[in-house]
VOBA-1610 file (N, C-alpha, C; in pm, whole numbers, padded with zeros to 5 digits, always signed):
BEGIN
Unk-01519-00398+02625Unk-01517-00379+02481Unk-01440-00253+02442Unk-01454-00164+02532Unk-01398-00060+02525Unk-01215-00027+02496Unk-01102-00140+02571Unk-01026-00126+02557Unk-00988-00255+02436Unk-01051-00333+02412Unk-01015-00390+02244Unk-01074-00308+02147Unk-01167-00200+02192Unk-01187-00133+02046Unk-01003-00039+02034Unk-01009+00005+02142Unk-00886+00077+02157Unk-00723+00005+02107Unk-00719-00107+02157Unk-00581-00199+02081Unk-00597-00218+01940Unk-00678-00197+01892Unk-00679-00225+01773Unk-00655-00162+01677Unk-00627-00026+01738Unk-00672+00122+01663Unk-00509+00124+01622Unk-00462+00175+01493Unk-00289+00162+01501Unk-00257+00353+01568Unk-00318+00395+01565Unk-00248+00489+01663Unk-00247+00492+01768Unk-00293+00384+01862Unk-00283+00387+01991Unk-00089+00420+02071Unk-00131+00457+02175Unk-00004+00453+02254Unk+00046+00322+02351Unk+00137+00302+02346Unk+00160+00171+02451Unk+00165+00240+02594Unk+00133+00166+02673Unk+00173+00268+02819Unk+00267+00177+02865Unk+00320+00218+02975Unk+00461+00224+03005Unk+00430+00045+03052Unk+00382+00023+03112Unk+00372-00142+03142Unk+00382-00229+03022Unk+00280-00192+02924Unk+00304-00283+02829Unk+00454-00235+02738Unk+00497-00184+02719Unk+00653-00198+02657Unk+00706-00285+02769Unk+00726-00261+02896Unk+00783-00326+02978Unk+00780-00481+03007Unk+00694-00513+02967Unk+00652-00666+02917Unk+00716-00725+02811Unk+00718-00667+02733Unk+00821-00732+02618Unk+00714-00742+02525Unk+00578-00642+02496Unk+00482-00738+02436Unk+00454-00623+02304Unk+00551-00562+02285Unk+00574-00434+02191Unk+00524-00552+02020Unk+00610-00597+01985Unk+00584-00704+01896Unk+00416-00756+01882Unk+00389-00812+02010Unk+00222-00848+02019Unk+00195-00734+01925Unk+00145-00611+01986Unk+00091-00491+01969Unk+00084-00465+01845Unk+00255-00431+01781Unk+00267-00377+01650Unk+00191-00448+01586Unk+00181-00609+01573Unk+00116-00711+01465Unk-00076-00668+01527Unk-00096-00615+01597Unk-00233-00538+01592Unk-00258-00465+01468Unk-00162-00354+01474Unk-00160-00268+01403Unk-00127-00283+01225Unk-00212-00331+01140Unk-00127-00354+00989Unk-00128-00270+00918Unk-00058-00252+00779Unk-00054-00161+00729Unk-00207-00146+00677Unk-00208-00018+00612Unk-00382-00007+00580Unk-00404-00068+00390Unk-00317-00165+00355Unk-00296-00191+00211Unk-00341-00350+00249Unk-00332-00427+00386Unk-00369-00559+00411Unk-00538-00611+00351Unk-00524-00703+00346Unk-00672-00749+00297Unk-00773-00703+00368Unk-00768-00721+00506Unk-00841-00723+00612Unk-00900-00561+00659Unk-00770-00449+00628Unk-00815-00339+00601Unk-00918-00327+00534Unk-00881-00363+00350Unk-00980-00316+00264Unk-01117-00414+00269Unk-01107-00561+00347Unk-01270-00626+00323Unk-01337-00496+00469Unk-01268-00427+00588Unk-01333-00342+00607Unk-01410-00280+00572Unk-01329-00212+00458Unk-01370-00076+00420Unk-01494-00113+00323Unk-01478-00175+00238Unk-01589-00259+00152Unk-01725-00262+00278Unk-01697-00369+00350Unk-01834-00374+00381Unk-01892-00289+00522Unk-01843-00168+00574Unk-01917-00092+00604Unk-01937+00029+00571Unk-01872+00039+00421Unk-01967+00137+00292Unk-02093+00055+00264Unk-02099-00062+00279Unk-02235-00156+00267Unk-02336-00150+00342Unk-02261-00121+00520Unk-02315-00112+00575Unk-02385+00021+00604Unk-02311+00141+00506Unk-02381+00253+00510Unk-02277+00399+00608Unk-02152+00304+00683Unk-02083+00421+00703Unk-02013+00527+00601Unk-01981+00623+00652Unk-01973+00739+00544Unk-01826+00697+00498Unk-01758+00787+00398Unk-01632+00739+00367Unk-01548+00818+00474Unk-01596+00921+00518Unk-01511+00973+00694Unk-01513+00889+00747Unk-01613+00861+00795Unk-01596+00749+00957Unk-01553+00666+00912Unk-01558+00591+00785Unk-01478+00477+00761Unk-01326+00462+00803Unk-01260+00616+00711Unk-01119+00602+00694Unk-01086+00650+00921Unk-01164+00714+00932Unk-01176+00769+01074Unk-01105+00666+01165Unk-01204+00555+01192Unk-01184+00437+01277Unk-01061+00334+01229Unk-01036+00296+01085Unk-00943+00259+01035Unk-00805+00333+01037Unk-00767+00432+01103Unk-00682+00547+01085Unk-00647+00496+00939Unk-00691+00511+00825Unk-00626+00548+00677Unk-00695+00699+00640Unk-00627+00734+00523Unk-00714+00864+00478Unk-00820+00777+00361Unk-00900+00909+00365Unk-01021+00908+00274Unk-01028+00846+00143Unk-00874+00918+00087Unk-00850+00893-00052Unk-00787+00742-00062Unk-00741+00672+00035Unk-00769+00532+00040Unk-00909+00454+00059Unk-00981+00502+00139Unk-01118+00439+00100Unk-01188+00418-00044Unk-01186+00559-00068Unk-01213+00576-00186Unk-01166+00511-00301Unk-01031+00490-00252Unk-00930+00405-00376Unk-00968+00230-00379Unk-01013+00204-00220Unk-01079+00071-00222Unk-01201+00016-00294Unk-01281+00151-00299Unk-01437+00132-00303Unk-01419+00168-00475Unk-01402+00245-00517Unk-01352+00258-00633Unk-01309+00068-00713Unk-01212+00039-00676Unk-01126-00071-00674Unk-01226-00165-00708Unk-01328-00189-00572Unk-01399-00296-00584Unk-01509-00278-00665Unk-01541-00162-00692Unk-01669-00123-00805Unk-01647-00174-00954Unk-01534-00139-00948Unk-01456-00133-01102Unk-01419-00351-01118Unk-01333-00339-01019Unk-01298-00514-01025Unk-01376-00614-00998Unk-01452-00583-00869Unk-01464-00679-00769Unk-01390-00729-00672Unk-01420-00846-00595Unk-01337-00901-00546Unk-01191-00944-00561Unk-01161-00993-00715Unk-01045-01002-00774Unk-00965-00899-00745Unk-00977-00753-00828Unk-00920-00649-00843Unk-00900-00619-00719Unk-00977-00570-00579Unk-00938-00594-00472Unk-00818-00650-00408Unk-00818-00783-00366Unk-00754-00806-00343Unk-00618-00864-00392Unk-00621-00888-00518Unk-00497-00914-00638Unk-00417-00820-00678Unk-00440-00709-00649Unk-00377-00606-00642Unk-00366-00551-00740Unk-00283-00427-00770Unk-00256-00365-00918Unk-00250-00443-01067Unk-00319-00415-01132Unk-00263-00524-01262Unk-00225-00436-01377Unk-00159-00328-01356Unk-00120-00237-01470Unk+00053-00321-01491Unk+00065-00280-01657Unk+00174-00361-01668Unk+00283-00235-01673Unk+00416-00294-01660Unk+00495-00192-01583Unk+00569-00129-01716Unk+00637+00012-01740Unk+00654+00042-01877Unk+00761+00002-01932Unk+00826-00074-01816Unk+00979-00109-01899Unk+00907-00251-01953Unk+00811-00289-01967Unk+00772-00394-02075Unk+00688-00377-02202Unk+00666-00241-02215Unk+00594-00181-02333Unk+00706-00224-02445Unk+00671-00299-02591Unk+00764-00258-02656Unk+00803-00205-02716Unk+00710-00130-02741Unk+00731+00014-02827Unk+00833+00135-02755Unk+00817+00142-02623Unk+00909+00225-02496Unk+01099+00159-02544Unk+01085-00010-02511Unk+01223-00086-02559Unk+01261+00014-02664Unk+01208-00036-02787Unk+01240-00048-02917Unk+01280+00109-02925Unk+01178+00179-02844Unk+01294+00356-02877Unk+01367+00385-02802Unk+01392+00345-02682Unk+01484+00405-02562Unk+01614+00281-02561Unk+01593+00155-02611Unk+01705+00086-02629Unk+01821+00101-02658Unk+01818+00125-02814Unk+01896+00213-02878Unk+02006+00353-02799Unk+01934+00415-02706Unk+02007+00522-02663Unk+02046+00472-02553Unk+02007+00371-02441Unk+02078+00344-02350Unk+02141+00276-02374Unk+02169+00166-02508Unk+02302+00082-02531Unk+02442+00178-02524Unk+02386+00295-02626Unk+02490+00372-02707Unk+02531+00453-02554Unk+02480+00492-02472Unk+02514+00581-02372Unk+02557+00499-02258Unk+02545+00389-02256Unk+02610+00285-02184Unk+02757+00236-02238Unk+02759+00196-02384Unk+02920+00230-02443Unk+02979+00301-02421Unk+02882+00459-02434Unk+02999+00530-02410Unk+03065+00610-02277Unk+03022+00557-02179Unk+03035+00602-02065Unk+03170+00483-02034Unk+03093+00355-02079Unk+03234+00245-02017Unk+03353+00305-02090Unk+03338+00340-02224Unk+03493+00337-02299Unk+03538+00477-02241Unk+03483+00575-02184Unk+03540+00668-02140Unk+03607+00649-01973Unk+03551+00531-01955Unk+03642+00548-01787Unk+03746+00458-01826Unk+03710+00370-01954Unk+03866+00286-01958Unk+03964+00327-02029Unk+03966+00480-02104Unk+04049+00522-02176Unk+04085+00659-02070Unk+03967+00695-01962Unk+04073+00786-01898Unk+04009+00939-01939Unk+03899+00967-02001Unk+03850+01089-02082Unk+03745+01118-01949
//
C-alpha cells in the first residue's frame, strides 16, 4: 500500500528504471492538475471526514488557499458550483463597459490604421 500511496502523490520522483521503460506518460496521467474534479470531490469529502485544511492540501500536494477555495466553493454552490466551474460573466460582455470604451477603441483603432497608411 505503501508504494501506491506514493505513485500517486504528483511530486513523486521517477527512478531511473521507470523512465527507462517508456512509462513516463503512465506516471504523468497519475499526477493531475489540482483544478480536476477528482482533486476537489477529495478535498470536499475529507473536510467531511474531519481532516484539517493542512493535511488536506498536504497529501494532495495543492496549497491551502485552494482547499479553501474548494470548500468555500462548495458551501456557497454545492455540487453544481463545484464542479461547473466559474460562472462570473466576463467584462468584455458588460454593456455598460461596451457602450463607454467602444467609442474610444473604434476612434483609436482609425486612427492608428490611417496613420500607417499615410506614413505619419
Amino acid at each position: 500500500m505503501k508504494w501506491l500511496y506514493s505513485i500517486e502523490q504528483p511530486h513523486r520522483s521517477l527512478s531511473h528504471a521507470e523512465s527507462l521503460a517508456g512509462l513516463k506518460k503512465i506516471y504523468d496521467v497519475l499526477s493531475p492538475s489540482p483544478n480536476t474534479p477528482r482533486t476537489k470531490a477529495l478535498v470536499i469529502l475529507a473536510n467531511i471526514e474531519g481532516f484539517s485544511i493542512t493535511q488536506i492540501a498536504k497529501h494532495l500536494a495543492i496549497t491551502r488557499k485552494t482547499v479553501r477555495g474548494y470548500l468555500a466553493e462548495f458551501q456557497s454552490n454545492g455540487e453544481e458550483g463545484l464542479f461547473n466551474g466559474k460562472t462570473r460573466s466576463r467584462k468584455s460582455q458588460d454593456p455598460e463597459l461596451k457602450k463607454t470604451f467602444l467609442p474610444f477603441y473604434m476612434n483609436r483603432r482609425l486612427y492608428t490604421d490611417s496613420t500607417e497608411l499615410h506614413g505619419e
